[in-house]
LUMMARZA-140402 format. One record per residue (C-alpha): residue number from 1; x, z, y. Coordinates in pm, 1 decimal, always signed. Example, Ala and Ser with C-alpha at 12.3 -4.5 7.8 and 13.67 -1.06 7.14 Angstrom:
2
(1, (+1230.0, +780.0, -450.0)),
(2, (+1367.0, +714.0, -106.0)),
END
This chain:
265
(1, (+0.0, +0.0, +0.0)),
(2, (+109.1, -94.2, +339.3)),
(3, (+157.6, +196.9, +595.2)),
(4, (+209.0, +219.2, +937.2)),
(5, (+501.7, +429.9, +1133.9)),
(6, (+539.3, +550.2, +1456.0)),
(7, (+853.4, +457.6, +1628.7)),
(8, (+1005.4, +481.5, +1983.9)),
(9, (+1085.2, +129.7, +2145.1)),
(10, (+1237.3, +180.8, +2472.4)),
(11, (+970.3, +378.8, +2704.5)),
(12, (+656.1, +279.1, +2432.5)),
(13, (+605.6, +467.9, +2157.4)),
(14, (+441.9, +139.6, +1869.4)),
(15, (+231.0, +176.1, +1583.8)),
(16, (+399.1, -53.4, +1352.0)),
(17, (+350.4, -189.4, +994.3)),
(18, (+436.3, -487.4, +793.3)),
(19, (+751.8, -696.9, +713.5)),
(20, (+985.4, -707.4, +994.1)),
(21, (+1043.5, -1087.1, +918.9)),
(22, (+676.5, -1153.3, +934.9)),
(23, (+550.1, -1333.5, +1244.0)),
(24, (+420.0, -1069.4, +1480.8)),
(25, (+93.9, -998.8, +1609.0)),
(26, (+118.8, -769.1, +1919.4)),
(27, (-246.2, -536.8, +1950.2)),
(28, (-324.8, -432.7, +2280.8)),
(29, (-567.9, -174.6, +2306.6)),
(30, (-855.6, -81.7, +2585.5)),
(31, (-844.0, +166.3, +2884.2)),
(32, (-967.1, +445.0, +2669.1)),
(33, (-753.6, +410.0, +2337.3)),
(34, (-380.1, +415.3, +2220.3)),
(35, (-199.7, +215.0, +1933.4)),
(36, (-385.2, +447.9, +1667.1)),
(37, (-691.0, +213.4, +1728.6)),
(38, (-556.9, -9.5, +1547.8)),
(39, (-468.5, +151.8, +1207.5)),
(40, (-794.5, -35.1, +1073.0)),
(41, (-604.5, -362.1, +1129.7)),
(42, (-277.5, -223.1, +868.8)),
(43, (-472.2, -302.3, +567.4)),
(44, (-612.2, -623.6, +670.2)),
(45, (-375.3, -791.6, +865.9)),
(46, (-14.6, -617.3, +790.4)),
(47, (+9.3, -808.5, +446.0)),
(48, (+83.2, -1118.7, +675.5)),
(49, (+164.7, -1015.1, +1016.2)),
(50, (+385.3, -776.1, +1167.4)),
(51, (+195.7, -531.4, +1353.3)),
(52, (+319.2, -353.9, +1685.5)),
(53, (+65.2, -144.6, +1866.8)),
(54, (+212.9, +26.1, +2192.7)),
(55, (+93.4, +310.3, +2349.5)),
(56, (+52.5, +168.1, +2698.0)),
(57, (+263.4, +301.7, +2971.5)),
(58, (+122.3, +626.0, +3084.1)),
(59, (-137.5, +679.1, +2757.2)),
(60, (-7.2, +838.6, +2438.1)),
(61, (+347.5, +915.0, +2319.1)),
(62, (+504.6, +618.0, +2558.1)),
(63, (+633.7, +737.6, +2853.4)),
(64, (+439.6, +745.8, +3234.4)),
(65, (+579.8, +511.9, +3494.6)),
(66, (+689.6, +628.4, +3825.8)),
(67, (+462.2, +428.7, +3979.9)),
(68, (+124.1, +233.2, +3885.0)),
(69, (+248.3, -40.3, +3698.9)),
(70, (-55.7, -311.8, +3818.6)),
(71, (-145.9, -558.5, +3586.5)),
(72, (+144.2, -758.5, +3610.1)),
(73, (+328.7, -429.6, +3547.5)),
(74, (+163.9, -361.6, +3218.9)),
(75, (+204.8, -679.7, +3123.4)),
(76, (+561.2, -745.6, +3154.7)),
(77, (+567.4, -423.2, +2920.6)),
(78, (+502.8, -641.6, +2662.1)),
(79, (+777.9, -868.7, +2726.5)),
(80, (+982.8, -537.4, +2700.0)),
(81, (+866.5, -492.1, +2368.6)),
(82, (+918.0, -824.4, +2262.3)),
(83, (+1291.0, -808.7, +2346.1)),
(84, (+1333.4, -460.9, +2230.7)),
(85, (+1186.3, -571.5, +1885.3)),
(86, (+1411.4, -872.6, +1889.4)),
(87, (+1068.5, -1155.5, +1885.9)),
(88, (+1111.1, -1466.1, +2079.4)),
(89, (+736.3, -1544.7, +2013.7)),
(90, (+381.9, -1339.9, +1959.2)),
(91, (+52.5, -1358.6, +1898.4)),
(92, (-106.2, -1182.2, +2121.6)),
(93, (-444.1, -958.5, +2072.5)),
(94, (-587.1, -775.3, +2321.6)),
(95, (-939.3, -525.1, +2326.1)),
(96, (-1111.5, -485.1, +2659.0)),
(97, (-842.2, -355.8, +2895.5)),
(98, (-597.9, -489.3, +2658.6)),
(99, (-796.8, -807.2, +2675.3)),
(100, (-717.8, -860.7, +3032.0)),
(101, (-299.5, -765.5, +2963.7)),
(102, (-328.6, -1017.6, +2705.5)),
(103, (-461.4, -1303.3, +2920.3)),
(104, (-204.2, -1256.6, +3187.2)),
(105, (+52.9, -1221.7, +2950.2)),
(106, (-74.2, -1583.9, +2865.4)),
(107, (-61.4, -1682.1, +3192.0)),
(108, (+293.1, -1495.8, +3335.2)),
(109, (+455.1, -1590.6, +3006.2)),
(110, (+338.8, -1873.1, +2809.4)),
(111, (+701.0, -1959.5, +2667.8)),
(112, (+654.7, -1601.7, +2468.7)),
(113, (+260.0, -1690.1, +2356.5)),
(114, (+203.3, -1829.4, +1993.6)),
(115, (-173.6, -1768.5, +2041.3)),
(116, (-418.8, -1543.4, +2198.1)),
(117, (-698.4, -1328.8, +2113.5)),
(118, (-959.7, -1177.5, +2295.1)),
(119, (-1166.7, -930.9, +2186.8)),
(120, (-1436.8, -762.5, +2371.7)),
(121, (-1276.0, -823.3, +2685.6)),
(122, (-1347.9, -1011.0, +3055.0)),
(123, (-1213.8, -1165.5, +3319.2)),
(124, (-1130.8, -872.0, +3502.7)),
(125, (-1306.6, -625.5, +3691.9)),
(126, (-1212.9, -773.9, +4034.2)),
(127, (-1555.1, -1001.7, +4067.7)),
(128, (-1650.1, -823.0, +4391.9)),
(129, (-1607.9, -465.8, +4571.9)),
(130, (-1871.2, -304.9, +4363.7)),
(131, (-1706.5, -402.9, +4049.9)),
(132, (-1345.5, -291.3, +4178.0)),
(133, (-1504.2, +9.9, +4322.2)),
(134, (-1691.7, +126.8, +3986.9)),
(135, (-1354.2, +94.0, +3816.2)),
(136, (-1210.8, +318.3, +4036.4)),
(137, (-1533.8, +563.8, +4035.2)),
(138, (-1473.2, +581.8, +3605.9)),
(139, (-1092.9, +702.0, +3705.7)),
(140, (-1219.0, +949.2, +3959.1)),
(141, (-1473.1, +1106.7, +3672.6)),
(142, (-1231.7, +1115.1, +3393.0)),
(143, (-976.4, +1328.6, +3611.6)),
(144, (-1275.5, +1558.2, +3732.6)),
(145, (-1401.9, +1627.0, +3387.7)),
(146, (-1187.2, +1479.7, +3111.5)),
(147, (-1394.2, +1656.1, +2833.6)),
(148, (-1733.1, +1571.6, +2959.1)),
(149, (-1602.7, +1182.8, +3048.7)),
(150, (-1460.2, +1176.5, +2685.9)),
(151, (-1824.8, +1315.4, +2535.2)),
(152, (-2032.5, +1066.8, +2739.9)),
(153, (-1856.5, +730.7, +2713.4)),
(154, (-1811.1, +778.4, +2372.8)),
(155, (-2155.6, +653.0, +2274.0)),
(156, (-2172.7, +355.4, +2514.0)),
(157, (-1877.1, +207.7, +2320.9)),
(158, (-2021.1, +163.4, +1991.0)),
(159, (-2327.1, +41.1, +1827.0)),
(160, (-2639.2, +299.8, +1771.9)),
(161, (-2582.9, +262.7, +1405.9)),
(162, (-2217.8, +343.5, +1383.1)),
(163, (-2118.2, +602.0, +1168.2)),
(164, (-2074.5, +924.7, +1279.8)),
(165, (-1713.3, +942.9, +1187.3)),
(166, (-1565.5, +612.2, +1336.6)),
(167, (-1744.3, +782.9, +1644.2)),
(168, (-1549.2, +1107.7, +1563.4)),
(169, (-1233.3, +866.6, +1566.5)),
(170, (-1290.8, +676.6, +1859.7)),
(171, (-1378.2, +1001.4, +2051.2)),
(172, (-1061.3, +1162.4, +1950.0)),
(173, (-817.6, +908.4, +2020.5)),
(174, (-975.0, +915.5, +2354.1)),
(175, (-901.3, +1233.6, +2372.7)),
(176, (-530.0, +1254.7, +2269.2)),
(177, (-405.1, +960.3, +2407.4)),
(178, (-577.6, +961.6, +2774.5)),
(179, (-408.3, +1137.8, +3094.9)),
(180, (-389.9, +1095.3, +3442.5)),
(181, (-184.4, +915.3, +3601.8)),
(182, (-229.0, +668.7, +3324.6)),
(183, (-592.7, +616.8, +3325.8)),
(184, (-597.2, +556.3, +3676.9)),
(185, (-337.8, +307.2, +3721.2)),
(186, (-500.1, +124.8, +3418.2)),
(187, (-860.0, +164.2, +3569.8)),
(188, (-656.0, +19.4, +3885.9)),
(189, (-494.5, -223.6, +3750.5)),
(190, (-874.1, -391.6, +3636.8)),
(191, (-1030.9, -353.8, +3974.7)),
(192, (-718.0, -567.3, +4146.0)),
(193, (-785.6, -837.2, +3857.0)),
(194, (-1018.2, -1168.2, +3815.9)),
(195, (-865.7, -1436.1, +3603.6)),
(196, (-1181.1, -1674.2, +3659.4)),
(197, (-1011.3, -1912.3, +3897.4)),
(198, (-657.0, -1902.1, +3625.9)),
(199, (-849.0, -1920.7, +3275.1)),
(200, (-826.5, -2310.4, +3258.1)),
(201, (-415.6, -2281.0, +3275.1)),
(202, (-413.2, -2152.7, +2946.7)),
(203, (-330.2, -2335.5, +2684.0)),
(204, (-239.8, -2156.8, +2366.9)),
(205, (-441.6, -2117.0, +2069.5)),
(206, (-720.7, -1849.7, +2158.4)),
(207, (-1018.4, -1683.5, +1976.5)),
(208, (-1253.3, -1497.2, +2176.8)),
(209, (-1445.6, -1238.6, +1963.4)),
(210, (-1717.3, -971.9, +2062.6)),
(211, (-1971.1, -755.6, +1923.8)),
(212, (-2282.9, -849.4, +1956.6)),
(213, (-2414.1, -545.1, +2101.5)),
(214, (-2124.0, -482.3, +2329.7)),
(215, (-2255.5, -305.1, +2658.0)),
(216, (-1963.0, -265.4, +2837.9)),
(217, (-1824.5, -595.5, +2796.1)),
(218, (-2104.4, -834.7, +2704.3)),
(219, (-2093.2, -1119.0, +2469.7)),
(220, (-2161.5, -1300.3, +2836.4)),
(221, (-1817.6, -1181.6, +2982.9)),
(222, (-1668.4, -1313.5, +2654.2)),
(223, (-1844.8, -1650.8, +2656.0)),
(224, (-1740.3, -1704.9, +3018.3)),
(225, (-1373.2, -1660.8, +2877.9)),
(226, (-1399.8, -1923.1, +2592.5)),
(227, (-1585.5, -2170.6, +2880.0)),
(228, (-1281.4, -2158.7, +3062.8)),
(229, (-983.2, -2189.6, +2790.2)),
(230, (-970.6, -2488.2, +2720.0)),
(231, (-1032.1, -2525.9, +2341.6)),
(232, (-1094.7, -2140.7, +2276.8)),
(233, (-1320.7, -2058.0, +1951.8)),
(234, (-1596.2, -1809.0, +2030.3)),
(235, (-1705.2, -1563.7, +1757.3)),
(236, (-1954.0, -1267.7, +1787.3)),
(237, (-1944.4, -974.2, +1514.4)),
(238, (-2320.5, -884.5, +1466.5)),
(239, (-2407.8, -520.3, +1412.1)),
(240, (-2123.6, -396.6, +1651.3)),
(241, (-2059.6, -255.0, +1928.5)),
(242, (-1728.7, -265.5, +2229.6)),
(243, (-1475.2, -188.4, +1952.6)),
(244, (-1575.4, -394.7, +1644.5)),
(245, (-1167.6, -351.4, +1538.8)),
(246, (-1295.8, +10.2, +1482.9)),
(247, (-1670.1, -16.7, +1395.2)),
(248, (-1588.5, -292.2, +1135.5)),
(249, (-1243.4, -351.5, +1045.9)),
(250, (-1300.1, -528.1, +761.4)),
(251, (-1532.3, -812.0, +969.5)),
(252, (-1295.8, -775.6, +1217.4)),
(253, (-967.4, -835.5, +1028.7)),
(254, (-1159.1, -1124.4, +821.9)),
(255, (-1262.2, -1310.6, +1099.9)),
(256, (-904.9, -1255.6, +1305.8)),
(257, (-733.0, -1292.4, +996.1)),
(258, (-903.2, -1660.8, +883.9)),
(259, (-840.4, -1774.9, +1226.8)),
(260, (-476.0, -1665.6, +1239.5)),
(261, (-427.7, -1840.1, +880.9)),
(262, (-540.7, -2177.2, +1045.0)),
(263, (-302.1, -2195.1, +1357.9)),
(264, (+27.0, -2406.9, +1326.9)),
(265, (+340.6, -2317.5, +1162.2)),
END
């Protein structure tokens, strides 16, 4: 069986699992998560992929910058952990907040894209002031009241009918890995962002996936996405929620998985 370590790679602390000659698959995860979100992905995906799943600067074990990072910030963290890991190239997933690293990783450095996926993600929250300005209401609540922010966005990130302990599990990664500054500069980093006008630049391989009952990303935002890449495949998981890589792993590593089979040697 396939496990997955812990290691330290420069200021990131990765989640890692598979061959270390495998082609790599770099998981990104959302604005309330770490790496450990993605331990549902080791047994589906690690038998063919090398897996690394940072902490993002400021969240988890990896380290908090001195200053907030903005999205190009966070994003050329991921070239950091390319080099440190010694990989030229990656495919690139990214959830939600993670969504919106990935696609301007895609767009800042296409020479270190394979492909792209998007999962549960948007554009960016910087549509207009009230969408910036909600982002940086959710950072202002989660440093008033951690506990109580934790306890009530819990349930708007699944489905109704998800069991009670991937709830459990998505609550207490939440918990663990989230801190301020982190959470701010991330929730900061989405209100300065809208990729709408930049979507049609990209032109790696991409797969845009969502849950079908997503209600904090909608399976609109995602659509809008896959209008704009040109040649992006659009999937929806039914029965799921935000974070179908949690909800349904095994739906959500088949589908992923399939579609990562099929891209170009």
């Amino acid at each position: 069986m396939i496990e997955a370590t812990r290691v330290r790679r420069g200021p990131l602390a990765v989640v890692e699992a598979g061959d270390p000659d495998a082609p790599v698959l770099v998981l990104l995860h959302g604005i309330g998560s770490s790496g450990d979100a993605f331990l549902g992905q080791v047994h589906g995906l690690a038998n063919r992929w090398r897996l690394l799943a940072p902490d993002a600067p400021g969240y988890g074990e990896s380290d908090d910058p001195a200053d907030a990072p903005g999205i190009d910030g966070f994003t050329d963290t991921v070239v950091g952990l390319l080099d440190d890991a010694d990989v030229d190239r990656a495919v690139v997933l990214g959830v939600s907040w993670g969504g919106v690293i990935a696609t301007r990783f895609a767009l800042r450095h296409p020479d270190r894209l394979r492909a792209l996926v998007l999962a549960d993600t948007s554009r960016g929250s910087g549509i207009d002031a009230d969408q910036a300005d909600m982002m940086r209401l959710r950072a202002e609540q989660y440093a008033a009241a951690p506990e109580a922010f934790v306890r009530d966005r819990t349930p708007l990130l699944v489905a109704d009918d998800t069991p009670a302990e991937v709830v459990q599990q998505v609550a207490a990664i939440m918990s663990t890995a989230c801190r301020m500054p982190g959470y701010g500069h991330a929730a900061a980093s989405l209100a300065e962002t809208d990729h709408a006008a930049d979507l049609g630049r990209i032109h790696a391989p991409t797969l845009v996936v969502v849950g079908e009952h997503d209600r904090v990303c909608p399976p609109s935002d995602s659509q809008f996405l896959a209008d704009g890449i040109p040649g992006a495949v659009y999937v929806e998981i039914s029965n799921t929620g935000h974070l179908p890589n949690q909800e349904r792993p095994d739906e959500f590593n088949r589908i992923v998985g399939d579609w990562l089979d099929g891209l170009p040697v």
